[in-house]
ZADO-1210 file (C-alpha; in nm, 4 decimals, padded with zeros to 6 digits):
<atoms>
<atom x="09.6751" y="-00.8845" z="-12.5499" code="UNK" pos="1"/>
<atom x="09.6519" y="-00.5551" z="-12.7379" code="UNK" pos="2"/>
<atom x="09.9533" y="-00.4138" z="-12.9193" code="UNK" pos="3"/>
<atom x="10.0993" y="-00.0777" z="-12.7869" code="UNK" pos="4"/>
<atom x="09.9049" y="00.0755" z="-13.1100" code="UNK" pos="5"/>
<atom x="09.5981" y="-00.0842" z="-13.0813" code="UNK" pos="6"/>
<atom x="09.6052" y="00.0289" z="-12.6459" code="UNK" pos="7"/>
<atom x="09.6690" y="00.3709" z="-12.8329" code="UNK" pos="8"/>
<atom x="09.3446" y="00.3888" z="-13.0637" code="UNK" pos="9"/>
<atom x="09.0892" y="00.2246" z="-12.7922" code="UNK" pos="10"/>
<atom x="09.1940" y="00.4513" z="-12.5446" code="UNK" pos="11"/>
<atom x="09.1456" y="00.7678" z="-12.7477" code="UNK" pos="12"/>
<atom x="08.8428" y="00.6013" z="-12.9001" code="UNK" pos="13"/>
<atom x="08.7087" y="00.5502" z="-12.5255" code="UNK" pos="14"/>
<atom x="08.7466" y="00.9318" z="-12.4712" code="UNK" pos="15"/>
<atom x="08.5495" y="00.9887" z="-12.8017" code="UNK" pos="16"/>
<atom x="08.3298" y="00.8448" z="-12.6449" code="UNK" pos="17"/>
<atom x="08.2704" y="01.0001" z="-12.3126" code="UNK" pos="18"/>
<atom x="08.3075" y="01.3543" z="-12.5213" code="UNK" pos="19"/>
<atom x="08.6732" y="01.4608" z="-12.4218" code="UNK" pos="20"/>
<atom x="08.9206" y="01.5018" z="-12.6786" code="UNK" pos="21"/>
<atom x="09.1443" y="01.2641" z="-12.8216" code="UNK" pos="22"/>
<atom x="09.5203" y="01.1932" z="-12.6986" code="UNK" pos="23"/>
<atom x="09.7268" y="01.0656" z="-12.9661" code="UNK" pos="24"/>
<atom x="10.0792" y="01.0028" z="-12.8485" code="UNK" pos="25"/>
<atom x="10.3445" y="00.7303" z="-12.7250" code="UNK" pos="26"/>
<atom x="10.2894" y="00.5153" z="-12.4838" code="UNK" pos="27"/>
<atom x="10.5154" y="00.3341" z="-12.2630" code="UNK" pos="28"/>
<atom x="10.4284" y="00.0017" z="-12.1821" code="UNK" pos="29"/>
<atom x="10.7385" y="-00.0756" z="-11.9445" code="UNK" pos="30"/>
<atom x="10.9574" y="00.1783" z="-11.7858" code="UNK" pos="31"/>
<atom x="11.2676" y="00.1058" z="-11.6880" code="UNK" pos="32"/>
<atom x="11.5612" y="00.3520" z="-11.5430" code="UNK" pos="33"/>
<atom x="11.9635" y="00.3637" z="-11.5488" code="UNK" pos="34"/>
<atom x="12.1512" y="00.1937" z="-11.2790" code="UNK" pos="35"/>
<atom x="12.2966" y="00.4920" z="-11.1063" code="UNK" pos="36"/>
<atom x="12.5847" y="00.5318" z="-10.8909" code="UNK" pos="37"/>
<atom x="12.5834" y="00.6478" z="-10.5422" code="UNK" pos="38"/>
<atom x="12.8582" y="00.8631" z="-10.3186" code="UNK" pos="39"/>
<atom x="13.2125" y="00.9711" z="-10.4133" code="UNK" pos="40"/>
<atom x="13.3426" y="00.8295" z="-10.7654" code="UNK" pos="41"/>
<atom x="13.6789" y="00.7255" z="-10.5857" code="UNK" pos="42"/>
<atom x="13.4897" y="00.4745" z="-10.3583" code="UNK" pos="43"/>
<atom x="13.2157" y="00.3604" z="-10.6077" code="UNK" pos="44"/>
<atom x="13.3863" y="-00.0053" z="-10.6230" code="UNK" pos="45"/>
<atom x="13.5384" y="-00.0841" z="-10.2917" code="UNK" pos="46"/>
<atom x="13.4135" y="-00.3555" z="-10.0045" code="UNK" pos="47"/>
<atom x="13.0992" y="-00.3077" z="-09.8588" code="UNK" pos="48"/>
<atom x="12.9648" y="00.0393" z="-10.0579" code="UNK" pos="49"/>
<atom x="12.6128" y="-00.1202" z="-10.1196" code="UNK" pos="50"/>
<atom x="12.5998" y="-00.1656" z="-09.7462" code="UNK" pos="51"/>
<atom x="12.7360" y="00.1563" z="-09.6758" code="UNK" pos="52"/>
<atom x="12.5289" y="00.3780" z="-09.9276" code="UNK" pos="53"/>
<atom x="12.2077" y="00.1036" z="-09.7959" code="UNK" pos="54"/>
<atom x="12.2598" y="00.2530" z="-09.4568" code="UNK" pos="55"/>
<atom x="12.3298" y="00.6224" z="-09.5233" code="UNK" pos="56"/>
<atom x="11.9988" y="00.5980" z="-09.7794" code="UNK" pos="57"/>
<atom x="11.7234" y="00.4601" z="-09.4627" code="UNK" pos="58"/>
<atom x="11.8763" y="00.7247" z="-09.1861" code="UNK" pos="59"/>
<atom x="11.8259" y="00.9949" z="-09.4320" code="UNK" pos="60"/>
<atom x="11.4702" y="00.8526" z="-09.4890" code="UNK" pos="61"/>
<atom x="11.4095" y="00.7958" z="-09.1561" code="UNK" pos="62"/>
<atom x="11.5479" y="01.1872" z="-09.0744" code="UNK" pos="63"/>
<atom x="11.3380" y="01.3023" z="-09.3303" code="UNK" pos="64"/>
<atom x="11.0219" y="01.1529" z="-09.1910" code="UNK" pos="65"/>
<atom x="11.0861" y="01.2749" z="-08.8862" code="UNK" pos="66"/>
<atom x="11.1711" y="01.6094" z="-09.0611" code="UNK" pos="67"/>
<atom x="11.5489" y="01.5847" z="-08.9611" code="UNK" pos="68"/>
<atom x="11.6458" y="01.6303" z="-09.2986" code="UNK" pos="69"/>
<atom x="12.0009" y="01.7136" z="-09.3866" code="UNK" pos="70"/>
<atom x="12.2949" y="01.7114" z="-09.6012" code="UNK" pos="71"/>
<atom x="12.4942" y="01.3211" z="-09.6419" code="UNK" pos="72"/>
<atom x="12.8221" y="01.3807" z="-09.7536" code="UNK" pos="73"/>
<atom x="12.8590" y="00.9786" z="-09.7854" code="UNK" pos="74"/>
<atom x="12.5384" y="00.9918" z="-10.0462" code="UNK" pos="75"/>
<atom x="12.7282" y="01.2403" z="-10.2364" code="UNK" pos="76"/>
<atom x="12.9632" y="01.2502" z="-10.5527" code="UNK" pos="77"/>
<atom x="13.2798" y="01.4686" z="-10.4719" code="UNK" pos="78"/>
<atom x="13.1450" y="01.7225" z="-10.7299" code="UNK" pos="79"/>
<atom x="12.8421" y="01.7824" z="-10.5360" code="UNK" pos="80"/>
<atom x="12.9821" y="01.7908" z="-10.1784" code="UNK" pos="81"/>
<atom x="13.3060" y="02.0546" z="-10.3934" code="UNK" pos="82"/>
<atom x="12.9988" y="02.2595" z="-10.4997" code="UNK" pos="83"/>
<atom x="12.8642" y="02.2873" z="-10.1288" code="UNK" pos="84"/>
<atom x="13.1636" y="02.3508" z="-10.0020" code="UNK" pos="85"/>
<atom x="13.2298" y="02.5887" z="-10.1991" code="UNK" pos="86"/>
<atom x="12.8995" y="02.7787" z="-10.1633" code="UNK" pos="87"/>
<atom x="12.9576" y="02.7226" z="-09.7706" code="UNK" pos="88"/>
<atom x="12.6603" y="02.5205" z="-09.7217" code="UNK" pos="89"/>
<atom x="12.8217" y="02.3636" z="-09.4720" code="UNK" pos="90"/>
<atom x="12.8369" y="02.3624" z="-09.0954" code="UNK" pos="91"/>
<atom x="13.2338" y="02.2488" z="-09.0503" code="UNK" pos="92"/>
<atom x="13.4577" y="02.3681" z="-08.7666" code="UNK" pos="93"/>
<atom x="13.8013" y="02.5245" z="-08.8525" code="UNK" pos="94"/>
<atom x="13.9657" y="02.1330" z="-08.8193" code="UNK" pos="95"/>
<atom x="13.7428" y="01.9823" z="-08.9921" code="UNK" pos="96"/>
<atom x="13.7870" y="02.2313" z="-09.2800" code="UNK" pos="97"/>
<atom x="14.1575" y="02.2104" z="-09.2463" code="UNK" pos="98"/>
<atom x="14.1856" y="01.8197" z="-09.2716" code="UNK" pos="99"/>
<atom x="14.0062" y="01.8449" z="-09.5624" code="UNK" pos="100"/>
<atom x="14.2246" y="02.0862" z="-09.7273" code="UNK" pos="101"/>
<atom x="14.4943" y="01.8305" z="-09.6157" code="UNK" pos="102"/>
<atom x="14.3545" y="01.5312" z="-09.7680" code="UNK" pos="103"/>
<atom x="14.2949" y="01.7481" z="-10.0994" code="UNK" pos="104"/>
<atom x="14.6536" y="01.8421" z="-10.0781" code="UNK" pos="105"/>
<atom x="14.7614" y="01.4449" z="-10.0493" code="UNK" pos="106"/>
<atom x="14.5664" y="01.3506" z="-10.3287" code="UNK" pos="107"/>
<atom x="14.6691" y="01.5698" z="-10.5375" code="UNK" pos="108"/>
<atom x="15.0418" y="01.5096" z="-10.4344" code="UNK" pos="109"/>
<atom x="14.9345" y="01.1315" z="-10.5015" code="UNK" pos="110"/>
<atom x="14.7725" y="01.2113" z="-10.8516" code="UNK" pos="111"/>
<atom x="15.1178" y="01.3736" z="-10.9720" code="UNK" pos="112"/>
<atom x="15.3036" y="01.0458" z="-10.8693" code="UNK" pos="113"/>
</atoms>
């Protein structure tokens, strides 16, 4: 097995070869990626949220190959779904908008206690 150096030089000697110019750089030999968390940051840890998110991630694969994309709230984080809001990128009747300014106004009561 060849070293990640040694991968380097015989691939840029291989394209000395064939006449194209050289490519000396990194290479990555294993990629790897952060864990990242899904949906709203006050219900990253509760009972069944890698179900939940599991679910809400295949419909809005399934949508989108059926191009019925849209907007999941649940696959959100609450700065993200604040920023739409905000922009009205929303489709919300006048109730739904005014529970949520409700349930902003409890947890904020909540976060003073």
């Amino acid at each position: 097995m060849l070293s990640s150096t040694q991968s380097s030089v015989a691939r840029a000697a291989a394209r000395v070869a064939v006449g194209k110019a050289p490519f000396v750089g990194g290479v990555r030999g294993f990629a790897g990626s952060a864990v990242r968390m899904v949906g709203k940051e006050d219900a990253l840890h509760t009972d069944g949220r890698a179900e939940d998110v599991d679910f809400h991630k295949k419909d809005q694969l399934d949508k989108s190959k059926r191009g019925e994309q849209h907007w999941k709230d649940e696959l959100a984080s609450n700065s993200e779904s604040i920023v739409k809001a905000e922009r009205g990128d929303i489709k919300a009747s006048k109730d739904t908008i005014e529970q949520l300014q409700r349930e902003t106004e409890n947890l904020m009561k909540k976060k003073d206690h």
